[in-house]
KENU-776569 format. One record per residue (C-alpha): residue in three letters; x, y, z. Coordinates in steps of 0.05 Angstrom, whole numbers, padded with zeros to 5 digits, always signed. Each point is the difference from the previous one (the first is absolute). Layout:
N
alaXYZ
...
This chain:
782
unk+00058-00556-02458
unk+00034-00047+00049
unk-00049-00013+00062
unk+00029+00023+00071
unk+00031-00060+00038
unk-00045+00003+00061
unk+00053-00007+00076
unk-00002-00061+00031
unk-00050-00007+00062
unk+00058+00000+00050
unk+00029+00072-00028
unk-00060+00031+00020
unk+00007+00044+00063
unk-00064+00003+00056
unk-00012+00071-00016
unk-00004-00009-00072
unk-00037-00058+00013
unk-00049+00041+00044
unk-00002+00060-00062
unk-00019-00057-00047
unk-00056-00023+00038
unk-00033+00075+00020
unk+00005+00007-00064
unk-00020-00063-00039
unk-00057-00032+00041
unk-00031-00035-00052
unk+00008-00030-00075
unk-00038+00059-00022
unk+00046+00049+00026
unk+00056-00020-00048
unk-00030+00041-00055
unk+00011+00060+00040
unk+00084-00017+00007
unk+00015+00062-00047
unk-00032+00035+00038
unk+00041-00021+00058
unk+00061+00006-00036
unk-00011+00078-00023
unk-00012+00013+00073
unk+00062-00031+00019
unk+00048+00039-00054
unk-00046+00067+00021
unk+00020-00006+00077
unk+00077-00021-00030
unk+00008+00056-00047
unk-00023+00050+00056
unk+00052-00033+00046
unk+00049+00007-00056
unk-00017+00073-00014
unk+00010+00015+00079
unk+00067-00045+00002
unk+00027+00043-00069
unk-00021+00073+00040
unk+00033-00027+00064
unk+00067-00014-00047
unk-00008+00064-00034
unk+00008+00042+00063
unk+00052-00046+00047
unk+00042+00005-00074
unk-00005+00072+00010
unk+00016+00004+00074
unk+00066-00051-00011
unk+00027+00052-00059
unk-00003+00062+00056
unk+00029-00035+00056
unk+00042-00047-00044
unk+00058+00011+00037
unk-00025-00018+00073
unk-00043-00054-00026
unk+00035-00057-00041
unk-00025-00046+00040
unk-00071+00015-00017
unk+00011+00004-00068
unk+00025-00073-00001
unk-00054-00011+00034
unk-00046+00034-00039
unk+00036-00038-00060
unk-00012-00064+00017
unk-00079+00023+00015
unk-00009+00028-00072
unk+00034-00076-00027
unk-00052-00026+00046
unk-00060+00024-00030
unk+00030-00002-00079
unk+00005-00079+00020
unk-00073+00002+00029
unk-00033+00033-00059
unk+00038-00044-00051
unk-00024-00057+00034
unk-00073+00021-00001
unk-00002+00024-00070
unk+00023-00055-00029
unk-00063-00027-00040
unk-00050-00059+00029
unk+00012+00010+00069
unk-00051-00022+00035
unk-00046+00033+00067
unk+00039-00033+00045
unk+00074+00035-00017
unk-00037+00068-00007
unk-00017-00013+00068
unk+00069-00028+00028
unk+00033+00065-00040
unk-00046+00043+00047
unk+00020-00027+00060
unk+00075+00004-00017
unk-00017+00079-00023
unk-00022+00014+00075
unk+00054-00033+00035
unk+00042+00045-00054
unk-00037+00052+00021
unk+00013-00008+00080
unk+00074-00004-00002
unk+00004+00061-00059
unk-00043+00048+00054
unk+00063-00021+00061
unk+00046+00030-00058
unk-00041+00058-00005
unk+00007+00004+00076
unk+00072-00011+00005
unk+00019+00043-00056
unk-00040+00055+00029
unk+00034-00003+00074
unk+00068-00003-00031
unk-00022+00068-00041
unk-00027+00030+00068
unk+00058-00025+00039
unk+00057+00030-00059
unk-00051+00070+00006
unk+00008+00002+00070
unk+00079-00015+00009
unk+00018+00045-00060
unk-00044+00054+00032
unk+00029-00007+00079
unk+00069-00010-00042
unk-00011+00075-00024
unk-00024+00025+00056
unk+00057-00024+00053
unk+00051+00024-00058
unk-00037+00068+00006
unk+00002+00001+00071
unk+00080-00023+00006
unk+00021+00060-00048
unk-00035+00058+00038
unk+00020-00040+00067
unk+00080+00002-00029
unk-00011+00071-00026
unk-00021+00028+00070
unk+00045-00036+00037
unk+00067+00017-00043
unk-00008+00076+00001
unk-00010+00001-00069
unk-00061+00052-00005
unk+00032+00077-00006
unk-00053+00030+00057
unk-00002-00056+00056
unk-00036+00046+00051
unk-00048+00022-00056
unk-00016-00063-00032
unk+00017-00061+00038
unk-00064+00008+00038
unk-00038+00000-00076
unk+00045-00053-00021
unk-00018-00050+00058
unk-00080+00006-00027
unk+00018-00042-00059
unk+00030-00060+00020
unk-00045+00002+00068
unk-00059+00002-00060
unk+00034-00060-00038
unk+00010-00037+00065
unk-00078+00009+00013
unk-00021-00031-00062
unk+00048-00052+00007
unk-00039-00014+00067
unk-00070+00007-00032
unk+00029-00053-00050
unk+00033-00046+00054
unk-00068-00001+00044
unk-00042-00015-00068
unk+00048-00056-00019
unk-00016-00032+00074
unk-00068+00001-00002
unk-00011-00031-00068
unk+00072-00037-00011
unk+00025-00024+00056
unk+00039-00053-00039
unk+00053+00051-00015
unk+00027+00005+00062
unk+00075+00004-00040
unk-00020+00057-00039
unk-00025+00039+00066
unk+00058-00014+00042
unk+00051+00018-00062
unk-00037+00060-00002
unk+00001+00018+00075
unk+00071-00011+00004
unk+00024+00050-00054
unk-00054+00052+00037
unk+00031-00011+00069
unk+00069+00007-00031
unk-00024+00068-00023
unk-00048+00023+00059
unk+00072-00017+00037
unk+00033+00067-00027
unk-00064+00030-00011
unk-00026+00011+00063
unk+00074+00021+00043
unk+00010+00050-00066
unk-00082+00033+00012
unk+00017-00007+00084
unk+00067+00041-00018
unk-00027+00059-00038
unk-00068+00005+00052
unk+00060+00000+00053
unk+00036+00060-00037
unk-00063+00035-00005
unk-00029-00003+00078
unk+00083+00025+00008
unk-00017+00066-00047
unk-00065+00010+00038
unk+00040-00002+00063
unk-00031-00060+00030
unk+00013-00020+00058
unk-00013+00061+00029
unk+00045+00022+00057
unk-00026-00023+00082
unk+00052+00038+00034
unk-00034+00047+00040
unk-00062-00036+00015
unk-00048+00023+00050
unk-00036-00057+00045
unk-00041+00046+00038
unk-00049+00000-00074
unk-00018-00069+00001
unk-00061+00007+00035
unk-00006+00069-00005
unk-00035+00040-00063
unk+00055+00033-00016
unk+00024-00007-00069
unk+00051-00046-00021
unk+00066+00025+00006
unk+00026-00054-00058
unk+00001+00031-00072
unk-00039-00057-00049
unk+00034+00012-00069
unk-00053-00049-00030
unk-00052+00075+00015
unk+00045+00035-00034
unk+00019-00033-00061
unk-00019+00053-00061
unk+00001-00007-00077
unk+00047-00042-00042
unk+00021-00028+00065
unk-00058-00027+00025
unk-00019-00027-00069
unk+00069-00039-00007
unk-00013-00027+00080
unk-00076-00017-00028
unk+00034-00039-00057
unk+00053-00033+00036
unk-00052-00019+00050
unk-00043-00036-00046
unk+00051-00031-00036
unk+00021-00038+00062
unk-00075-00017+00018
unk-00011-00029-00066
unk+00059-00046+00009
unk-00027-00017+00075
unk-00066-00022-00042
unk+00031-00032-00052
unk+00036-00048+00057
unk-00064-00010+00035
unk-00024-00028-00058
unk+00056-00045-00013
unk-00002-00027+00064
unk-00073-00007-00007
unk+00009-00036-00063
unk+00065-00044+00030
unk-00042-00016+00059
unk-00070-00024-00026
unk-00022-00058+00039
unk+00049-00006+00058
unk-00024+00030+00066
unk+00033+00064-00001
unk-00036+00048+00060
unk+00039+00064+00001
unk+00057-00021-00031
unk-00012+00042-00062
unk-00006+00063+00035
unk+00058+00045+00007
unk+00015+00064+00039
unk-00023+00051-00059
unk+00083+00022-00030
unk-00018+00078-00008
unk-00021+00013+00072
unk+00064-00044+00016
unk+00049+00037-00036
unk-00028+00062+00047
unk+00005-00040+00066
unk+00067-00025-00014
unk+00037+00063-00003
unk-00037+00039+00052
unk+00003-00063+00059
unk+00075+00001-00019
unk+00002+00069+00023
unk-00038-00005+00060
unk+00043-00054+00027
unk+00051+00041-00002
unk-00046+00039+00055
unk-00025-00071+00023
unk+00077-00023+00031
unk-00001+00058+00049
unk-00060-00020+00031
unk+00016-00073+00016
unk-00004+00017+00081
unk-00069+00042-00023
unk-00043-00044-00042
unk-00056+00055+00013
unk+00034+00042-00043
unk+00003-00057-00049
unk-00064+00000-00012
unk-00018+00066+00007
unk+00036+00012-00069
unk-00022-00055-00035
unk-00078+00019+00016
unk+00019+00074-00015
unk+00028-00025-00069
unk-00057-00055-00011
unk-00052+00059+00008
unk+00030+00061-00035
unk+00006-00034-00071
unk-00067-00046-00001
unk-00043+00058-00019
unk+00052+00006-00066
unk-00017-00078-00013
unk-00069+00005-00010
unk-00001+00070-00038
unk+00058-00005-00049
unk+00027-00076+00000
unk-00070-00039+00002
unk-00027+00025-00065
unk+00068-00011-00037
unk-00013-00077+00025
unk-00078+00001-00019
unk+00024+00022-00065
unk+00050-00060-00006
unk-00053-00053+00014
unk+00035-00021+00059
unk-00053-00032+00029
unk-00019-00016+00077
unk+00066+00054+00026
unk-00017+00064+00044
unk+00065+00040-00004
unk-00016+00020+00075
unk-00002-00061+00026
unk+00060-00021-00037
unk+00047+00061+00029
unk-00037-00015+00067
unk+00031-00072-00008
unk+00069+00021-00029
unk+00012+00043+00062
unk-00030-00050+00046
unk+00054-00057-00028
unk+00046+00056+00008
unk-00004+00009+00071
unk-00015-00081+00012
unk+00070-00003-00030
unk+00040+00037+00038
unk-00031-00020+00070
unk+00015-00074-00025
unk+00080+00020-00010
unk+00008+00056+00058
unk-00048+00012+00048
unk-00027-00075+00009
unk+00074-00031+00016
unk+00019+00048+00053
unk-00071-00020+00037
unk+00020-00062-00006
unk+00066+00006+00035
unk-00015+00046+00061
unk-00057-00065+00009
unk+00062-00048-00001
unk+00042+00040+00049
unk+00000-00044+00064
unk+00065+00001+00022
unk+00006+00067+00036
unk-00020+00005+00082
unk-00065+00048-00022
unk-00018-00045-00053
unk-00081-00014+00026
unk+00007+00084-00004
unk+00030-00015-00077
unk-00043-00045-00020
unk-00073+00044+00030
unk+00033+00057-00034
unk+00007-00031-00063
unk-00070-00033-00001
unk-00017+00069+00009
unk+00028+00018-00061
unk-00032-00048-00035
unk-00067+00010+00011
unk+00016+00076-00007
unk+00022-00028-00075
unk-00050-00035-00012
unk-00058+00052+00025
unk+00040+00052-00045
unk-00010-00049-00056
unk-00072-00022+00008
unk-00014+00075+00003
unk+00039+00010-00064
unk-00048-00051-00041
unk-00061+00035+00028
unk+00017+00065-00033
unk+00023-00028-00063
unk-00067-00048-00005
unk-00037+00066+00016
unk+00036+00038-00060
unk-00025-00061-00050
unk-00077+00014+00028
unk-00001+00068+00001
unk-00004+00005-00068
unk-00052-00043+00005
unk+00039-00059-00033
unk+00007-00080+00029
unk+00048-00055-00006
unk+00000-00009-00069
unk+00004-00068+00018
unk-00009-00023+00076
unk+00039-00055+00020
unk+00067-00013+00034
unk+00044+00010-00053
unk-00030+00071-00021
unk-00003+00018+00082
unk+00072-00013+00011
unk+00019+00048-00062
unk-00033+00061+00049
unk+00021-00026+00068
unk+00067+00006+00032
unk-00014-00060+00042
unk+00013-00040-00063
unk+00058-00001+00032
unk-00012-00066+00040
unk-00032-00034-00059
unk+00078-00023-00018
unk+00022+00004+00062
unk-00053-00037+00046
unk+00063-00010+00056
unk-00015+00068+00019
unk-00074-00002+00008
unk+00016-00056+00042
unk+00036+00055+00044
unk-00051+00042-00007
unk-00053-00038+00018
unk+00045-00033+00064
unk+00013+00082+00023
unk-00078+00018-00008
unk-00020-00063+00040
unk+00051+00014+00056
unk-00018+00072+00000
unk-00078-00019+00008
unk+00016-00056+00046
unk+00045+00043+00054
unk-00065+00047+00009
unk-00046-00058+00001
unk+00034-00035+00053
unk-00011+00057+00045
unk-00077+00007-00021
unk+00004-00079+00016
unk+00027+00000+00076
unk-00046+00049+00026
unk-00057-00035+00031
unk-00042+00063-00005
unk-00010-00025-00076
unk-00016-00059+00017
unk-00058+00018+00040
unk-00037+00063-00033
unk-00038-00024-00060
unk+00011+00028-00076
unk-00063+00017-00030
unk+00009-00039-00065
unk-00046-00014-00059
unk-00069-00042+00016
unk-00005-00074-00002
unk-00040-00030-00063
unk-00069-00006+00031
unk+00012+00030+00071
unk-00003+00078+00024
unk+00048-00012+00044
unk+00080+00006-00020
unk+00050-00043+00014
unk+00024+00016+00070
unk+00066-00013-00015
unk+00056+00042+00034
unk+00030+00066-00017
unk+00060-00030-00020
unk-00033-00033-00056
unk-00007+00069-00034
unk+00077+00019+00014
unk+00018-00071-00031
unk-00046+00023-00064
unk+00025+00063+00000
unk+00070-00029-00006
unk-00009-00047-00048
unk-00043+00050-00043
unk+00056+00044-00001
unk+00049-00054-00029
unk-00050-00014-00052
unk-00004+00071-00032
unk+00070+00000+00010
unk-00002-00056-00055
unk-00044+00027-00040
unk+00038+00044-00047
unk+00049-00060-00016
unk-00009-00003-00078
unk-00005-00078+00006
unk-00046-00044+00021
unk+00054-00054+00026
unk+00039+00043+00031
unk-00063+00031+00034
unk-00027-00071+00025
unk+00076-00017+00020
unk+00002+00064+00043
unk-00062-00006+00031
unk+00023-00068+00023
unk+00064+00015+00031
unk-00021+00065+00037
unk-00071-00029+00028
unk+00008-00066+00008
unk+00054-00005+00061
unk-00054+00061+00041
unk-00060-00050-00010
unk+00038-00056+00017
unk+00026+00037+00064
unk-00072+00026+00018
unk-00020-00063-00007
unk+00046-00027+00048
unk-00015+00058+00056
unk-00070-00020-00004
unk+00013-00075+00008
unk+00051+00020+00067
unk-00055+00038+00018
unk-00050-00062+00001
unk+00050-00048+00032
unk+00011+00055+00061
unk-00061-00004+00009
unk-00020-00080-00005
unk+00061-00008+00048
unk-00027+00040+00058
unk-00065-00015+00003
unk-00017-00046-00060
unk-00056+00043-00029
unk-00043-00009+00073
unk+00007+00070+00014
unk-00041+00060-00033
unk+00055+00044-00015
unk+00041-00063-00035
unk-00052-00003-00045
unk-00009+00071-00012
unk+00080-00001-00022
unk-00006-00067-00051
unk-00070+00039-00023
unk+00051+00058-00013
unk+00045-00040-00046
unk-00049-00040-00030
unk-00040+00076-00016
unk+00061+00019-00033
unk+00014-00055-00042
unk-00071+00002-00037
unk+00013+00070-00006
unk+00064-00007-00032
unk-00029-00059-00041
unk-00058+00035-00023
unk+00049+00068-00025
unk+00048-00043-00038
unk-00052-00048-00031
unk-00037+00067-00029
unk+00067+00022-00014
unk+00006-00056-00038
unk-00056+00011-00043
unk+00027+00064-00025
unk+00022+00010-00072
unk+00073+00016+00027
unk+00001-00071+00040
unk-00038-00039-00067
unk+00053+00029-00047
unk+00051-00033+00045
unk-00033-00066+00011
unk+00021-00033-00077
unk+00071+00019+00007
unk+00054-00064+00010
unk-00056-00042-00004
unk-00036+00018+00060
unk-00072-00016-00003
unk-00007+00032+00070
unk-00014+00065+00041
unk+00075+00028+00021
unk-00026+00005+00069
unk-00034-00074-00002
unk+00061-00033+00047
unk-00011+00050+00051
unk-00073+00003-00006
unk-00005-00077+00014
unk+00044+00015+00064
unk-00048+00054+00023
unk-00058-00053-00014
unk+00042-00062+00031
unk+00016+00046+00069
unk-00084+00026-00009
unk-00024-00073+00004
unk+00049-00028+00049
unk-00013+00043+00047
unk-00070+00005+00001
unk-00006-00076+00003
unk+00043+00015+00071
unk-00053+00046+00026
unk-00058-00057-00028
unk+00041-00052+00041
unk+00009+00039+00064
unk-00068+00019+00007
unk-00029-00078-00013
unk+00056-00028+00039
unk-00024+00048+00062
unk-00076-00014-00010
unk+00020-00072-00008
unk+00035+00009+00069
unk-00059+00028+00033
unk-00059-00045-00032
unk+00033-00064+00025
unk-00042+00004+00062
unk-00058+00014-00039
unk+00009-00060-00051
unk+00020-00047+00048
unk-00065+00006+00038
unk-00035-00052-00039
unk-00064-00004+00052
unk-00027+00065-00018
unk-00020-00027-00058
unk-00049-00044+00038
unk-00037+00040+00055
unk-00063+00035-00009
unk-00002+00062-00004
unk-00061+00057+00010
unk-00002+00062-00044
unk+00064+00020-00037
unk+00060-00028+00036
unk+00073+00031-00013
unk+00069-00027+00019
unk+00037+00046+00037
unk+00067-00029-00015
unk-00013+00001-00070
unk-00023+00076+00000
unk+00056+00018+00029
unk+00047-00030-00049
unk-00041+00036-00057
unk+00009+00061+00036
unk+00073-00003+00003
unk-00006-00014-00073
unk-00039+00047-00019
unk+00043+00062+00040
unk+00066-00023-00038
unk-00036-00009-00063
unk-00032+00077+00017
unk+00069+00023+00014
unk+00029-00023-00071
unk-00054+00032-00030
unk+00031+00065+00023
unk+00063-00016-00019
unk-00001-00037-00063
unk-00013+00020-00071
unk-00066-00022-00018
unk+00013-00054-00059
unk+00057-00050+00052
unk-00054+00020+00059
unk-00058-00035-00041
unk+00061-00056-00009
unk+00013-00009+00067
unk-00080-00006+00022
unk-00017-00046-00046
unk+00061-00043+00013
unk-00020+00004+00073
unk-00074-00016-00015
unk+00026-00066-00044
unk+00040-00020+00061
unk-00051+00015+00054
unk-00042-00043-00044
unk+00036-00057-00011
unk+00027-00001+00081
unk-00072+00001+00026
unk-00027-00052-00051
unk+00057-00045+00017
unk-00002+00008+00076
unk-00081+00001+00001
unk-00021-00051-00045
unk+00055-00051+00011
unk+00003-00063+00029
unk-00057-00021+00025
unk-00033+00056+00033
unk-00085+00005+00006
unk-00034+00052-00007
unk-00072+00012+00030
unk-00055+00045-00014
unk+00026+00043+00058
unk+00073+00000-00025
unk-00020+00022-00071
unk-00038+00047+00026
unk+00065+00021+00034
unk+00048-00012-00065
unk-00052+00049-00031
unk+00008+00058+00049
unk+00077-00012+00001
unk+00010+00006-00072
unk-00053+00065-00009
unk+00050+00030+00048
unk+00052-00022-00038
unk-00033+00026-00072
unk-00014+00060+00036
unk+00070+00014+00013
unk+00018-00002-00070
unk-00066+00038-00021
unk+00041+00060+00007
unk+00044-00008-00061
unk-00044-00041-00046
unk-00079-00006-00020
unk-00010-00078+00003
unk+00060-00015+00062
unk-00034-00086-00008
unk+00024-00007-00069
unk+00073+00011+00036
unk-00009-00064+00041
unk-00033-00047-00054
unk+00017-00065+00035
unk-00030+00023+00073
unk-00061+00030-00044
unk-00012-00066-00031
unk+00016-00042+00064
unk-00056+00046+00041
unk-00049-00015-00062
unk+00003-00071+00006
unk-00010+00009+00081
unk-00058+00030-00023
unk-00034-00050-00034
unk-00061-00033+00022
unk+00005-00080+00018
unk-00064-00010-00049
unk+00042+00035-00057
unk+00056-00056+00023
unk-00041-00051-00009
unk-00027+00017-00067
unk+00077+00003-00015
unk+00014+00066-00017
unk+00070-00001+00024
unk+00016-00064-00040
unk-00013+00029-00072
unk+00052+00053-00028
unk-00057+00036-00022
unk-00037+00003+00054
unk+00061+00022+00041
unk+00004+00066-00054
unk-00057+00022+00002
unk+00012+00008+00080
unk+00059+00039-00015
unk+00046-00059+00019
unk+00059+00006-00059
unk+00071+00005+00032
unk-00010-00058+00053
unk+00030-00068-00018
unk-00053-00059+00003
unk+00037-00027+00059
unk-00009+00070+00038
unk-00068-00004-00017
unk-00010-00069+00019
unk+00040+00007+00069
unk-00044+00067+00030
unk-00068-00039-00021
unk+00020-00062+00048
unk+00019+00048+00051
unk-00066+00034-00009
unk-00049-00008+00068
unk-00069+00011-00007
unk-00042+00007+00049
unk-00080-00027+00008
């Protein structure tokens, strides 16, 4: 036997090299190499066994689908020559432990790229599955759609309604197929879309042919039932309809064909809510999917075209108008939810309420005609300027406008009452779904005309406010408004203040039913805006008359800024908590806004506030500063001795002219800008006396502090009425008086050169300087 030519060092690959040495650690290991070697052919012959099953079957699976897969059986081909090549090479005899081992390795990389055929062959076999299958069912779906829609059938009223179950079954499981493909293929978009276009093609004479024969079949049931004759005096009366519903008295084979027809038609609307659904995954859609529900259509359609036959001779009587529309709205709901709604329960027409859909179909129906007849003629008697009475014209025709308006807002309160009395909501509740029930939709697309609106309401509201405004009697009496935050009394501002809430409270609910929050903010704006901005103004004249006659010295000058000032933190305080109402927060993310609606004129109200209670702050310290000069000036009283508690006159009487106008604001003002103005006044008082008292270089005595003492408990006193600790309102004449008060021993032991020392005295807003100056000026007596 010829001995095995062993490979050259170099041929020898690391992980053969690595099997060679786990396995052969020492010389005496080399007796067990047969052992090695059976092992090795054991693991390759079960690799071969798996490789030769694996053949078996993909040779199987290439003969069924031979036709579609010629590409895999190439492949599979050159596989097969693969492994023939492979096991020649290993069973040739003396091959050695290290080819057994190579051949393995090349068997699993073999194995790796024959399991991706698998794969591949398998997804082209699902793929052929699924076209052939959609292929059949879109071919069964285009015959029965040709067949209906060429008149071929013998009965058509019989059993075109029967006929249009078929292909609207086929065009379900086409969908359920479609929406399966989506989710787990979404590579074959060109298979979907091939698919969807030969459906729309046939939903395109599908759905006018099943709209046609529903239409000839509400005609035989004698729908739209006939309005001439129509009594207004039932409408809010309990008086039976005088309207004959033929949906109450469909009987028999007639109401079964309706029944049919019916659901035919929903199914379709479901089938395209699908579609859409499917079309649509993953783009931001909102409502866009939702359509007005076709059956309830095709019975609003031909019954609004009737009533606006009725509608055109009421142009100059809009009340009339609506009066039929409401009567129509009501008499045919009750039908909705007793025949209709189970017929779309039964279709699986999810999230529609056939009441609120008729409710909605008569509501566009009205909205519609308003928009082309009734809305344009407003708008020209507005324009007519040209004519001698035209003020007369133009009153008259805001008149009729807000008459229109009232007439319509009144309308969408009855309707919205019809959806809740059946105890139903919104089905959705947002703007889109509000506008479907509201005839004011009618300035959603056309926001030129709110603007009108909104111009006439604030002109109406404005004419009887300006009355309200020049009577002084308002002005004076006091409106008994809401209580301050932590006060029991109210705000003492003006009666007017209530007529100017009032107003603008009015002009809010006015805005209120607009189905849109824009439009709402953007009416609310234009209509209240201009009266606070005009208030505003009469309350600054007001001011200015009165700081040009006397310049706030009299009593009654400040009892008319008091006024104004009153009625600004009234109207501040109403329109910030207005602000904080769901109604105002909805409003405040809208264009960006990031901000109350009412915040410009709310900073105005606060702007005016301050300003003019600084004014009142300034008068009274400029006319205590007029009368303390006296006082101040006398430096020498500082320095005489004194017996028992000595007051100076002069100064008493300039705290008692202080304290009356200070007592007389109290009456007048609100409570939170009265605690303003004191304690302004108490910072200035403080600051004057310190700087007129302890400047320069004035000395003081034990005799004149004992007279800077009495003067400033008379001055504490005076402010004891309107807080509990009056010194902590005069900090730096509190601290100056303390260090006054210090002994000279406590000097010497330098208590008033150490910060610390100078705390724990109570001495913490004076400058060192300050402190340094009243100590020199300090005389103290033996």
């Amino acid at each position: 036997m010829e001995a095995a030519v062993l490979p050259r060092p170099a041929d020898i690959t690391p992980e053969l090299r690595r099997f060679l040495d786990s396995r052969f650690r020492s010389q005496a290991d080399l007796a067990a190499a047969a052992d090695v070697e059976a092992e090795i052919r054991g693991r390759y012959a079960e690799l071969e066994a798996s490789v030769s099953d694996l053949s078996v079957r993909l040779a199987a699976a290439a003969a069924a689908y031979s036709s579609s897969c010629s590409a895999a059986g190439t492949a599979l081909s050159n596989v097969r020559g693969c492994l023939a090549a492979l096991n020649a090479s290993t069973s040739e005899p003396g091959v050695t432990e290290a080819v057994e081992v190579g051949s393995e390795e090349m068997l699993f990389e073999q194995l790796s790229s024959l399991a991706k055929e698998v794969a591949r062959v398998e997804l082209v076999r699902d793929y052929a599955e699924t076209a052939l299958k959609l292929d059949s069912f879109v071919g069964d779906v285009e015959d029965a759609v040709s067949s209906s829609v060429t008149g071929k059938l013998k009965s058509r009223a019989e059993s075109s309604l029967k006929t249009y179950h078929v292909p609207i079954g086929y065009l379900k499981t086409i969908e359920d197929i479609l929406s399966s493909v989506t989710k787990t293929r979404p590579q074959w978009t060109r298979l979907v879309s091939a698919v969807d276009h030969r459906v729309d093609r046939s939903l395109a004479l599908l759905r006018p042919q099943a709209i046609v024969d529903h239409r000839a079949l509400l005609a035989s049931l004698g729908w739209p039932p006939s309005l001439s004759g129509t009594n207004f005096s039932s409408i809010n009366s309990g008086k039976p309809s005088e309207i004959v519903n033929p949906l109450f008295s469909m009987k028999g084979d007639l109401k079964s064909k309706y029944s049919e027809s019916f659901l035919s038609l929903c199914s379709l609307q479901e089938l395209q809510k699908r579609r859409k659904a499917r079309q649509l995954e993953g783009h931001i859609v909102n409502n866009q999917l939702r359509q007005p529900l076709w059956v309830i259509e095709e019975l609003v359609n031909p019954i609004a075209a009737a009533a606006q036959r009725h509608f055109s001779k009421w142009v100059e009587k809009p009340e009339f108008v609506f009066a039929l529309a409401y009567k129509i709205t009501r008499d045919f709901v009750d039908s909705m939810d007793e025949i209709l709604q189970p017929l779309v329960d039964k279709a699986n027409l999810v999230g529609y309420s056939c009441r609120e859909e008729w409710i909605s179909g008569m509501v566009i129906t009205l909205s519609t005609y308003l928009v082309k007849e009734i809305f344009p003629k407003h708008i020209e008697l507005l324009q007519e300027i040209s004519s001698a009475d035209a003020s007369s014209k133009q009153s008259q025709a805001r008149v009729s406008w807000l008459n229109l308006i009232d007439l319509m807002i009144s309308f969408d309160k009855q309707t919205q009452a019809l959806i809740s009395s059946s105890g139903l909501l919104l089905s959705v509740k947002d703007d889109d779904n509000w506008q479907r029930i509201s005839v004011l939709s009618v300035f959603c697309d056309r926001p030129d005309w709110l603007e009108i609106w909104a111009e006439i309401e604030r002109q109406d509201t404005h004419d009887k406010l300006r009355l309200s405004m020049e009577n002084e009697k308002n002005w004076n009496t006091r409106f008994q408004g809401t209580v301050l935050e932590y006060g029991s009394d109210d705000y003492k501002s003006p009666a007017i203040t209530g007529v100017i809430q009032k107003g603008l409270s009015l002009l809010i609910d006015r805005a209120r039913p607009i189905p849109n929050i824009a439009l709402r903010a953007e009416f609310i704006k234009i209509s209240t805006s201009p009266l606070l901005s005009e208030f505003l103004g009469w309350m600054l004249q007001r001011c200015q008359e009165a700081e040009g006659l006397t310049a706030l010295a009299d009593d009654n000058a400040l009892l008319k800024v008091s006024q104004s000032i009153n009625a600004a933190r009234y109207l501040e305080s109403t329109l910030t908590e207005w602000c904080n109402d769901v109604f105002f927060l909805e409003m405040e993310n809208i264009d960006g806004r990031s901000e109350c609606i009412f915040q410009v004129e709310i900073n105005q109200l606060k702007d005016f506030r301050v300003q003019w209670t600084e004014k009142i702050s300034t008068v009274i310290l400029r006319d205590f500063d007029a009368r303390s000069r006296d006082y101040l000036k006398n430096k020498r009283q500082w320095q005489e001795k004194s017996e028992g508690l000595t007051l100076s006159r002069a100064f008493v009487e300039c705290l008692d002219y202080m304290q009356g106008r200070i007592a007389k604001l109290e009456d007048g003002l609100n409570v939170l800008d009265f605690v303003t103005v004191w304690r302004t006044v108490a910072s200035g008082v403080d600051q004057l006396l310190f700087s007129g008292i302890f400047s320069g270089s004035t000395k003081f005595s034990n005799g004149g502090v004992e007279r800077l003492h009495g003067d400033l408990s008379i001055l504490f006193a005076a402010f004891s009425a309107w807080c509990m600790r009056p010194e902590g309102f005069f900090p730096r004449l509190s601290e100056g008086l303390k260090l006054l008060d210090i002994d000279e021993k406590q000097l010497r032991d330098g208590a008033c050169t150490d910060n610390n020392r100078l705390r724990e005295y109570g001495i913490r807003r004076l400058t060192a300087a300050e402190v340094e100056k009243i100590i020199k000026n300090r005389i103290y007596e033996s």
